[in-house]
C-alpha positions in Angstrom: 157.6 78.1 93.4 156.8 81.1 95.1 153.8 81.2 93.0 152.7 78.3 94.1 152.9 78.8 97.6 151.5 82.7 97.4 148.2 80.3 95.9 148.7 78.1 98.7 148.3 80.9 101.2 144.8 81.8 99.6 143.4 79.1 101.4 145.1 78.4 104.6 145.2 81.8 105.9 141.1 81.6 106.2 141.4 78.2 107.7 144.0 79.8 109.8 141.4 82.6 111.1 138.7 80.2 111.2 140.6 77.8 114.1 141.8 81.2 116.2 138.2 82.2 116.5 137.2 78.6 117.4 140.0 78.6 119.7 138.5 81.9 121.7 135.0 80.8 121.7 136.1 77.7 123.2 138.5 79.0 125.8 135.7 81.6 126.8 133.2 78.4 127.0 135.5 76.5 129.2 135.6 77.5 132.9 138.1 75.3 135.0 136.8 74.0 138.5 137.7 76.1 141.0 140.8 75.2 142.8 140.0 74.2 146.3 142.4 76.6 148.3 145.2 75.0 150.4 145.3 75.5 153.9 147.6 78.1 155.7 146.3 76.8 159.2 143.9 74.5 161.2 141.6 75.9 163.5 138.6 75.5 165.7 135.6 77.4 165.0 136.1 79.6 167.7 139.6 80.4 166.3 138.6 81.4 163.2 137.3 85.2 164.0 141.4 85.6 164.2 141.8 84.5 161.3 139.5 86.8 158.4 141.2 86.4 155.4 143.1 83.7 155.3 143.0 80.4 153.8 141.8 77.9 156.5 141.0 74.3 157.6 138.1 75.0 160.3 137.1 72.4 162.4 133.9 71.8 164.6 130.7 70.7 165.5 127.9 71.7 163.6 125.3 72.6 165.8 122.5 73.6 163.0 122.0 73.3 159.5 119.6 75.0 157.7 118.4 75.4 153.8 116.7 78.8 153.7 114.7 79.6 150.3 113.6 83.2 151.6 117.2 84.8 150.8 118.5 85.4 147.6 120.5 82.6 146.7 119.1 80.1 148.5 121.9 79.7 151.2 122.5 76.4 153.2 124.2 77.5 156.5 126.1 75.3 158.5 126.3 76.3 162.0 129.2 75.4 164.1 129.4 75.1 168.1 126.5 77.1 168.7 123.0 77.9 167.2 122.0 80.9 164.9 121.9 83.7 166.1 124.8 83.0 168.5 127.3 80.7 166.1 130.6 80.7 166.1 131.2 80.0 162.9 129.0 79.5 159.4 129.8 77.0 156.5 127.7 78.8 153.2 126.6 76.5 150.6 124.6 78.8 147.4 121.8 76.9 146.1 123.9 77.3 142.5 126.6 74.5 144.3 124.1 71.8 146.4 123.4 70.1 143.3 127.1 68.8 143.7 126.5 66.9 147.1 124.4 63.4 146.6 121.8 64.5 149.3 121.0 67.8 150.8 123.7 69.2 152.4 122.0 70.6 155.5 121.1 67.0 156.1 124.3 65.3 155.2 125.9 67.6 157.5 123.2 68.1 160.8 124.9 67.7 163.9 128.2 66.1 162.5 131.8 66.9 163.3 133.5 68.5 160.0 136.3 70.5 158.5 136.0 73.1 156.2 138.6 74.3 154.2 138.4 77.5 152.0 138.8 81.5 152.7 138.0 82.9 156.1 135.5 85.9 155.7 133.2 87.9 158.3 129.7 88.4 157.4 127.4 90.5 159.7 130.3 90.0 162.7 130.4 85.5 161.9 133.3 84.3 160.5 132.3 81.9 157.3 133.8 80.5 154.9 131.8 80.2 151.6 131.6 76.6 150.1 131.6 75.5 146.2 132.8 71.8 146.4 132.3 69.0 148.0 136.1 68.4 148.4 135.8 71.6 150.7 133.8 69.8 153.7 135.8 66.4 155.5 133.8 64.4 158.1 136.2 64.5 161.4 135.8 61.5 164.2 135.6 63.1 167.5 
């Protein structure tokens, strides 16, 4: 009996081996979507200089939207309240993440009133918040 089970063992431990390492490959492969972070707070867009850091719904009036293809990256910026260079708040979309909207985003979004809802951070003394999905902008009635 033992025998036969020591034979046994010849072949399953490869086949063994052989799904662990398909296993790894395949859970390096797969990246899960990026949660969406839940919101600590709603703000305005003028509130959200106080706020650096945290995770945020921000609220306001976008003012300018632009898709520049001289930076790196390809940003989309979404200007709330005011116009760059004085904003008082920027929505970032990488090129990497538009293809995920159904038409460009600095169009679907010109001179609407949205929320966005991710992690507060200052770039170059503006509050942004950097956005990967479109579950991350919300159309708001005035």
């Amino acid at each position: 009996m033992i025998d036969k089970i020591r034979d046994n063992l010849k072949y399953i431990f490869p086949v063994l081996i052989i799904i662990v390492i398909i296993g790894l490959v395949l859970s390096r492969m797969y990246q899960p979507k990026p949660a969406v972070p839940t919101p600590e707070v709603q703000i305005s867009a003028a509130e959200a200089v106080n706020y650096i850091g945290t995770p945020a719904k921000v609220c306001g009036n976008v003012v300018s939207a632009d898709y520049i293809r001289e930076i790196d990256g390809n940003p989309t910026f979404l200007n709330f309240e005011k116009p760059y260079p004085s904003q008082l708040f920027t929505a970032v979309i990488w090129e990497e993440d538009r293809s995920k909207w159904s038409s460009p985003p600095q169009q679907k979004f010109a001179k609407g009133h949205i929320c966005v809802i991710g992690i507060v951070e200052m770039h170059e003394r503006t509050p942004q918040i950097i956005v990967k999905e479109p579950e991350q902008i919300e159309f708001q009635k005035n």
